[in-house]
C-alpha positions in Angstrom: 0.0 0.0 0.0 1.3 3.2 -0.9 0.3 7.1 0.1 -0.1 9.3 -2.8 3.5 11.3 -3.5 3.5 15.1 -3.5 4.9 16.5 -6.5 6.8 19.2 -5.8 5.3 22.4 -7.3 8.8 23.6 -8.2 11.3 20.2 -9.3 14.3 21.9 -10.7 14.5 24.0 -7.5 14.0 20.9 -5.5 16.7 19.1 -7.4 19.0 22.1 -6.7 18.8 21.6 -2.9 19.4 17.6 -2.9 22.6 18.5 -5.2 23.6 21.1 -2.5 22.9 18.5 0.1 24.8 15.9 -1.6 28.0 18.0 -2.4 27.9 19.2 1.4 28.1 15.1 2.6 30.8 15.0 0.0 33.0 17.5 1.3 31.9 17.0 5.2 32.6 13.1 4.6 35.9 13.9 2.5 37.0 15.9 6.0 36.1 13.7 8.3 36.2 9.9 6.9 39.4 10.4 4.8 42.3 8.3 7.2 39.3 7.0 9.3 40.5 5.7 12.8 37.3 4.7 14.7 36.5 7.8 16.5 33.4 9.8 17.0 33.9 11.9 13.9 31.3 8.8 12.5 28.4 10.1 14.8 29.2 13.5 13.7 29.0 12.8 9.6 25.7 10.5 10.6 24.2 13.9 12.4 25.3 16.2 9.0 23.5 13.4 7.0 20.2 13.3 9.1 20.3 17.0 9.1 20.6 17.1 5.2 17.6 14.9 4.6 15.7 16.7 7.0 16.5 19.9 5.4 16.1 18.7 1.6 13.4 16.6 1.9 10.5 18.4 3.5 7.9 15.8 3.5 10.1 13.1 6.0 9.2 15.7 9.0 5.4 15.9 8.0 4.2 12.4 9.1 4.2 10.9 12.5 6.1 8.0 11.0 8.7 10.2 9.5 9.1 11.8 12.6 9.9 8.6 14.5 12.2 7.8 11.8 14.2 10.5 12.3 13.9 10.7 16.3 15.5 7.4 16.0 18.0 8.3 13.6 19.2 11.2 15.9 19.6 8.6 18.5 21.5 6.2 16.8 23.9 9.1 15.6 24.4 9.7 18.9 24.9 6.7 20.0 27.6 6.6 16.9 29.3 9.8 18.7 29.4 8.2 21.9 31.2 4.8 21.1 30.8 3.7 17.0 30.1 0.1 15.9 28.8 -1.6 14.0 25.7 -2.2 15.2 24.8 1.6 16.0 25.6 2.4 12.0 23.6 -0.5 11.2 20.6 0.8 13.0 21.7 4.3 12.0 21.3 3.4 8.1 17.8 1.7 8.7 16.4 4.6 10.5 17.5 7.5 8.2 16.5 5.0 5.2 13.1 4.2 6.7 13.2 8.5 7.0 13.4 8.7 3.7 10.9 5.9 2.5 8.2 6.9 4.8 6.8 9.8 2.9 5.9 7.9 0.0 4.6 4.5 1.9 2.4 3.5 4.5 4.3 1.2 7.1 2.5 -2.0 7.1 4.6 -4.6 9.3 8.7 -5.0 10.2 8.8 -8.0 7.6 8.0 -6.2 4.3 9.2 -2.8 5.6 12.8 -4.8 5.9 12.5 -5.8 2.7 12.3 -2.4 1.4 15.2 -0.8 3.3 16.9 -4.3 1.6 16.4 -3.3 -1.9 16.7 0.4 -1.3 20.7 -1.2 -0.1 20.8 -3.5 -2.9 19.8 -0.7 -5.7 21.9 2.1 -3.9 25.0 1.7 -6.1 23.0 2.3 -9.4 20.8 4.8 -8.0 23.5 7.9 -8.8 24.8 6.0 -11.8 20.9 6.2 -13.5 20.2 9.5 -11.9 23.1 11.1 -14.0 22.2 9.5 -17.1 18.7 10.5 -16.8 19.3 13.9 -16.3 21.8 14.1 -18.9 18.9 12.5 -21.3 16.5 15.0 -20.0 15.0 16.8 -23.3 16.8 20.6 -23.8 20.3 22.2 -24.2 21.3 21.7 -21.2 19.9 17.9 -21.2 21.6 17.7 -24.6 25.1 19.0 -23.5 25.6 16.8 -20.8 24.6 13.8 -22.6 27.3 14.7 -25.4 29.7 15.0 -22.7 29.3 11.4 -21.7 29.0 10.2 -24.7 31.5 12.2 -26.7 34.2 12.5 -24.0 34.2 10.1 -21.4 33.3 7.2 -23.0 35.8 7.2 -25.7 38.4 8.0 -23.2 37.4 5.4 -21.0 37.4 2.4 -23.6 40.6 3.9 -24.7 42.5 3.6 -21.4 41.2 0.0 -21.0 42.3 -1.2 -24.3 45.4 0.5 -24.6 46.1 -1.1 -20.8 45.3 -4.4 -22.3 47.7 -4.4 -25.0 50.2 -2.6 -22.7 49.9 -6.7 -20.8 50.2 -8.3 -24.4 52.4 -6.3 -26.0 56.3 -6.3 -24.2 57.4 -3.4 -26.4 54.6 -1.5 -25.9 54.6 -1.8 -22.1 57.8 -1.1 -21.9 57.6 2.0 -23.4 54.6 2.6 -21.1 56.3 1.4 -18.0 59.3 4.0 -18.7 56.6 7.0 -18.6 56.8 8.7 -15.2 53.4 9.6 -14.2 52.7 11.7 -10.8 51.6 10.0 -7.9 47.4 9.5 -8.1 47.2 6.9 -5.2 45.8 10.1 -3.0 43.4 11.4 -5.7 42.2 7.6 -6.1 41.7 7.4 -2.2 39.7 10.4 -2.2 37.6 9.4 -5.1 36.7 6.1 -3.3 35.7 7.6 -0.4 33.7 10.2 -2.1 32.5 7.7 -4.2 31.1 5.1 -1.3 29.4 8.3 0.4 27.3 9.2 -2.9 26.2 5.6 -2.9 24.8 5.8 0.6 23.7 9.3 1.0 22.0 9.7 -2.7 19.2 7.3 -2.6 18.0 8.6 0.6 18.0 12.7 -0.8 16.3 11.0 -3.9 14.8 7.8 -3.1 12.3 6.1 -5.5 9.0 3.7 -4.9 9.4 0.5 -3.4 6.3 -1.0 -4.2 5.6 -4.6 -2.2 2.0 -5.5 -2.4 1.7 -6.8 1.0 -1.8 -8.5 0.5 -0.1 -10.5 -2.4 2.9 -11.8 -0.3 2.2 -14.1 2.4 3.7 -13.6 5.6 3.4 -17.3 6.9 3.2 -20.4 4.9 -0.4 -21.7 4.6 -0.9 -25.0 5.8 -3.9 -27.4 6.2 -5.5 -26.7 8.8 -4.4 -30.3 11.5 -7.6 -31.9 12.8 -8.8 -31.6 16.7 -7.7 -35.5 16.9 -3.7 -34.7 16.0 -3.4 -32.1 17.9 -5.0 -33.8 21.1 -2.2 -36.5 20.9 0.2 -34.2 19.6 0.0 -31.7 22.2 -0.6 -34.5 24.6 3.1 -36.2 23.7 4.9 -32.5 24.0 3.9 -32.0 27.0 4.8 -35.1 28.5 8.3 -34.7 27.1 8.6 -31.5 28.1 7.7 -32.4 31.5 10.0 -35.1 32.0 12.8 -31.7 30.7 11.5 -29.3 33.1 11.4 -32.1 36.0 15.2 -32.6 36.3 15.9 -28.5 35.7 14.0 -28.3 38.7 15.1 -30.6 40.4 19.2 -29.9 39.8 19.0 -26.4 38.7 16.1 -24.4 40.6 16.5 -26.9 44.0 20.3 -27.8 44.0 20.1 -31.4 44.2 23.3 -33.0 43.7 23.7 -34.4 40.3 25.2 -37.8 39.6 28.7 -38.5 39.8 30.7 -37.6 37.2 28.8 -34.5 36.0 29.3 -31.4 37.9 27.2 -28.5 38.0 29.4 -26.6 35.3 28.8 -29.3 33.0 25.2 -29.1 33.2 24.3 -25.8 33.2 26.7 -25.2 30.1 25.5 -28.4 27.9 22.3 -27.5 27.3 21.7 -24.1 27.1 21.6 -23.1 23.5 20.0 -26.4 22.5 16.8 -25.6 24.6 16.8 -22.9 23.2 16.5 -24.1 19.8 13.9 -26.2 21.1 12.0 -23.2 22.3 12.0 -21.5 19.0 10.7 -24.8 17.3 7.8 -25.0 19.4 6.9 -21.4 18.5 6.6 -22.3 15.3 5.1 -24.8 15.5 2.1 -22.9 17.0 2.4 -20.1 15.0 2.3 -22.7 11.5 -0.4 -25.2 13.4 -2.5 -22.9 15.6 -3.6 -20.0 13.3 -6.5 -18.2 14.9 -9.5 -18.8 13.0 -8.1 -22.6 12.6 -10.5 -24.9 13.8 -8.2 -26.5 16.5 -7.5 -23.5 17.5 -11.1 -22.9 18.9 -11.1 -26.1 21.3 -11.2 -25.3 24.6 -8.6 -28.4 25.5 -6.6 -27.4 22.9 -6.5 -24.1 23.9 -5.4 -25.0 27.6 -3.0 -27.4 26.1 -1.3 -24.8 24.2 -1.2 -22.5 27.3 0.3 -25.3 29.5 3.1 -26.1 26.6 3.8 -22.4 25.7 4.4 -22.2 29.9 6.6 -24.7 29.6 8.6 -23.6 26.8 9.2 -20.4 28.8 10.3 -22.2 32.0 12.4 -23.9 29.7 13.8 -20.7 28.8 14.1 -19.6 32.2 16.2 -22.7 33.0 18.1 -22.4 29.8 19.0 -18.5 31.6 19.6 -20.1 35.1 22.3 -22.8 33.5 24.1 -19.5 31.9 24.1 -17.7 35.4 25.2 -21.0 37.2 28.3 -20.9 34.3 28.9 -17.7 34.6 29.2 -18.0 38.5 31.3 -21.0 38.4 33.7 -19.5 35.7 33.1 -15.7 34.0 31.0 -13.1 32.5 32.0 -12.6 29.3 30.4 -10.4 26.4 29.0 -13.3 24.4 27.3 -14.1 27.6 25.6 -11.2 28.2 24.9 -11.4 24.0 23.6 -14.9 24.9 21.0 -13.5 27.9 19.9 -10.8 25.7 18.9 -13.9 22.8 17.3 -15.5 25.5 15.2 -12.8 27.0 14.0 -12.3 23.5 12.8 -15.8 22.7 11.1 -15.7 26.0 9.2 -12.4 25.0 8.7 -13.9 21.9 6.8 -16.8 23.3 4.6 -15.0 25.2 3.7 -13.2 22.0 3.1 -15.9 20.0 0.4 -17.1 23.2 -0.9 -13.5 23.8 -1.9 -13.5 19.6 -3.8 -16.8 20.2 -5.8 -16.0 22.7 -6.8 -12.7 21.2 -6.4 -13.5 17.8 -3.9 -11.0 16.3 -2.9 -11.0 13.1 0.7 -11.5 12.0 1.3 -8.3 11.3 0.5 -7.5 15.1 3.3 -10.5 15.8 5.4 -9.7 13.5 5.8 -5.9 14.5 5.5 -6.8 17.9 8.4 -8.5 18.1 10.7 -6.3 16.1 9.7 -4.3 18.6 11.0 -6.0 21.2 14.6 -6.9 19.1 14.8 -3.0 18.3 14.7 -2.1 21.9 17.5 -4.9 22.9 19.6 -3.4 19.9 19.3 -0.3 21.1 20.4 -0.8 24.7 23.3 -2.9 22.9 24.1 0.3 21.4 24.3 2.3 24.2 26.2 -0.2 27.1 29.4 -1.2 26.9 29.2 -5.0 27.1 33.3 -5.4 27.6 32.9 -3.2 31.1 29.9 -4.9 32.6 32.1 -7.9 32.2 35.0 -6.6 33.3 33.4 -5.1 36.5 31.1 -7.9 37.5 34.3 -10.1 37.5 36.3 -8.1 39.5 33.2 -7.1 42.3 32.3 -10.8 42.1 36.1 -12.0 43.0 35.9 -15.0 45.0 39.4 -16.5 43.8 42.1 -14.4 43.1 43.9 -17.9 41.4 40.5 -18.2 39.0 40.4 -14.2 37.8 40.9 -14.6 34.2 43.1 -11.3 33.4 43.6 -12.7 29.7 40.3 -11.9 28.9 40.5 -8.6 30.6 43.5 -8.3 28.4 41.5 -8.8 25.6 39.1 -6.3 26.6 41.6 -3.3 26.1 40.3 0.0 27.7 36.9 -1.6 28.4 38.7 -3.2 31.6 40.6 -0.1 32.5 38.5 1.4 35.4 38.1 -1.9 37.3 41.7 -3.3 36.8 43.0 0.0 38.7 40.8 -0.6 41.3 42.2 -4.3 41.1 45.5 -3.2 42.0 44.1 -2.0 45.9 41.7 -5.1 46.5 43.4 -7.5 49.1 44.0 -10.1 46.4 47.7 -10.7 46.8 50.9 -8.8 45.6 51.6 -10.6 42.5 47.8 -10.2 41.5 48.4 -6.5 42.2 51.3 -6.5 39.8 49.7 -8.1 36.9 46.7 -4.9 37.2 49.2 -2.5 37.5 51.2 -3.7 34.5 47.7 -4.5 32.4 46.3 -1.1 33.5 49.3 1.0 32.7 49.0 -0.4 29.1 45.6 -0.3 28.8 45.6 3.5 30.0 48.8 4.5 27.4 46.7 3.1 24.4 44.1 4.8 25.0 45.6 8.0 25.7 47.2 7.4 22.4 44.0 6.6 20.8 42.4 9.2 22.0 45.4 12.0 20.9 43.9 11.6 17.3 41.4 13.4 16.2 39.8 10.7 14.0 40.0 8.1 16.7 38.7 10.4 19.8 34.9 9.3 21.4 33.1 10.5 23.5 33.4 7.2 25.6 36.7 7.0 25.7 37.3 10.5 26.6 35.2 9.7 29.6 37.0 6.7 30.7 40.4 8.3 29.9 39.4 11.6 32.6 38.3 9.0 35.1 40.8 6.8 34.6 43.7 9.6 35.1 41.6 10.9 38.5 42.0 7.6 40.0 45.7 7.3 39.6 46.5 11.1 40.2 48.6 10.3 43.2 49.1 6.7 42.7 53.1 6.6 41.2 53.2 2.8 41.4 55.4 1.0 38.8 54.9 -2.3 37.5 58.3 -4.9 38.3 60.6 -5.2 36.1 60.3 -8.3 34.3 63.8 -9.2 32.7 62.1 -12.2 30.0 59.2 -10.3 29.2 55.4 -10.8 30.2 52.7 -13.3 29.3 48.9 -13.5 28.7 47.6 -11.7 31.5 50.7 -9.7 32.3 52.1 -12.9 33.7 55.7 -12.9 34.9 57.9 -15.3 32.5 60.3 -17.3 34.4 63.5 -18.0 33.3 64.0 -21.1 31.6 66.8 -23.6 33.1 69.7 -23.8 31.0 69.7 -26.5 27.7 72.2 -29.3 28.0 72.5 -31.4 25.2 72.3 -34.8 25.7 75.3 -36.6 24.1 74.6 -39.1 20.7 75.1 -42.6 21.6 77.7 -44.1 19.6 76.4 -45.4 15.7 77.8 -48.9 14.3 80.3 -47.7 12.5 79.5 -47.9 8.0 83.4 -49.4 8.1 86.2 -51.0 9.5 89.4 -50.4 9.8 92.0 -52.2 8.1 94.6 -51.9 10.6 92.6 -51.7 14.3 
């Protein structure tokens, strides 16, 4: 479904602006992105772009929808300012693109509205590419001029290049003679056209984006299938439930209770071997009730069935629940890592997910309720993934939650670079030995000089790190502590390495000797 566009009542002037627009990104991205090193400068360019389209394309900031869109987009750009990654730009480019769309479309649900931001990706690169040739075939001199320009001019001088570098490769006398002309250096001016080039790919379509148009009534959202009989899904439902039962049973009774397991299996072992596989099994059984159970579907409307499904989608989400538990009890008995907390997150979604999936068949939602529902929910966990630091909440709930100096696993803080800085300095005051001490001294001295050397450039500065780097610098304004010397060098960790005893070789027994000789 599609609103009705609003032409312009003066194109040419409109064009004039999204030109203007695009040649400010250009020059604003050719500043800022050119030597790129990480830094915030991103979430500054993502802030120019939002405030281009805003500017160029009235009709984004007229509808509620368009308004979200760009709410959204002004948070991710910030977000992109505080700390980039990957994720923020990802949710960055589907917010300023769903900006751009939502003027012309009506948003109908998360699954054909992704498909849309999809092709508007795919068709990006060509979008500038057929925007150039159709103005240049656009009927008048001016039309007329730059058509001769690209046909006339570049095109012969392209195809001329290319096949005079072909027979350059087949030809040794002729690439020798083309080899011995000194030509000035171009690798900057090609850098600088890349860049520039990427930015008009991904800033064009969205000052001139074109119709998407997905009829949503023709493409189904879930498969159609027969409609199963009361009968099957009696003894169907019956069976999974009983299994599950039996599942749920022995979480209870090892994981929720603490009942000793049986020898040879330790609590670690068990709360790690299963986890993700439940899972699995949790997102099987929501589809199977959202392929089997349609509302409307005859089963559907049994009263048995109904309470069946309720007492197997509660069961799903204990399952859940213990497939969370058996992450805490590993996380206790070893670490918090980031895939971890990643792995919670995926958990916590399923779980809402489920209850979804039951909430739309008792009140009979449709799937575009479901659907949008829960991207929803995903777009809110995204969004907090955005904005927390997942390397620091690991780092700090591992150091608060130090039982066992010996078991601390300061590789991974390592790892973690300045995401561990603030709680390895407080590591080296906590009563957890001297050589402990040592290893957070050494670790946070490093940590702290790269990023005070990553923040020193321009291009790699954030806001985040800026942050850290001011705190960080507070807590050791009087603390002139030095990590020791170590003479071999230090491993994972900051680990001392020993000396190693000295080699002796070990003497060849005698070999049978080849020949004799003649006089012994």
């Amino acid at each position: 479904m599609l609103q009705a566009q609003t032409t312009p009542s003066h194109p040419r002037f409109s064009l004039i602006w999204k030109l203007a627009g695009a040649l400010v990104l250009l020059a604003a991205a050719d500043l800022a992105l050119y030597g790129y090193g990480g830094g915030s400068v991103i979430g500054l360019f993502a802030l120019i772009w939002l405030a281009v389209v805003v500017l160029v394309r009235p009709a984004s900031r007229k509808s509620r929808g368009g308004l979200i869109a760009i709410g959204c987009g002004a948070l991710f750009a910030g977000a992109l300012v505080h700390n980039p990654g990957l994720m923020g730009a990802v949710l960055f480019l589907a917010a300023i693109g769903s900006a751009a769309l939502l003027p012309g479309h009506v948003f109908d649900h998360a699954g054909l509205w992704t498909a849309r931001l999809a092709m508007l990706g795919i068709k990006a690169p060509f979008r500038p590419l057929a925007d150039a040739w159709r103005f240049a075939s656009i009927s008048g001199s001016g039309g007329s001029a730059g058509k001769a320009i690209l046909l006339n001019i570049a095109l012969p001088l392209i195809g001329g290049a290319m096949f005079l570098a072909l027979f350059a490769s087949a030809n040794p006398v002729l690439g020798n003679v083309l080899s011995g002309i000194s030509l000035p250096d171009f690798s900057t001016l090609i850098e600088h056209g890349l860049l520039l080039g990427v930015t008009l790919v991904f800033v064009w379509p969205t000052l001139r984006p074109r119709a998407l148009r997905l009829a949503s009534d023709r493409l189904p959202i879930l498969p159609r299938l027969p409609d199963p009989s009361v009968t099957m899904m009696l003894i169907t439902l019956t069976i999974f439930n009983a299994v599950f039962v039996l599942q749920n049973a022995l979480d209870i009774a090892f994981l929720w209770s603490g009942a000793p397991l049986p020898d040879g299996i330790t609590l670690a072992d068990y709360a790690h071997r299963g986890a993700y596989t439940l899972i699995a099994t949790a997102l099987l059984a929501g589809l199977f009730v959202l392929l089997a159970l349609r509302p409307g579907a005859a089963s559907a409307q049994s009263p048995v069935i109904r309470m069946m499904v309720l007492v197997w989608v509660g069961q799903n989400i204990l399952l859940v629940a213990s497939s969370m538990l058996r992450v805490f009890d590993y996380i206790a008995a070893y670490s918090l890592t980031e895939w971890r907390i990643a792995a919670l997150a995926w958990m916590t979604l399923v779980a809402t997910g489920l209850i979804l999936i039951c909430w739309r068949f008792l009140t009979g939602r449709s799937a575009s309720w479901l659907i949008n529902a829960n991207a929803l929910s995903a777009a809110i966990v995204l969004t907090g993934a955005t904005m927390v630091d997942f390397g620091a909440v690991a780092a700090r709930w591992n150091v608060d939650h130090l039982r066992d100096p010996a078991r601390l696993d300061l590789c991974y803080l390592d790892q973690l670079d300045s995401a561990a800085l603030i709680p390895l300095i407080e590591l080296r005051d906590a009563p957890v030995g001297t050589v402990l001490q040592d290893q957070a001294t050494f670790l946070s001295a490093a940590a702290l000089s790269e990023l005070a050397e990553t923040q020193s450039d321009w291009q790699s500065w954030t806001l985040r790190g800026a942050m850290r780097l001011s705190a960080a610098q507070a807590m050791l304004a009087d603390d002139t502590r030095k990590p020791v010397a170590a003479l071999h060098g230090r491993s994972c960790g900051g680990a001392i390495v020993l000396p190693q005893p000295p080699f002796h070789a070990i003497p060849a027994e005698p070999t049978a000797r080849l020949t004799q000789d003649e006089n012994p």
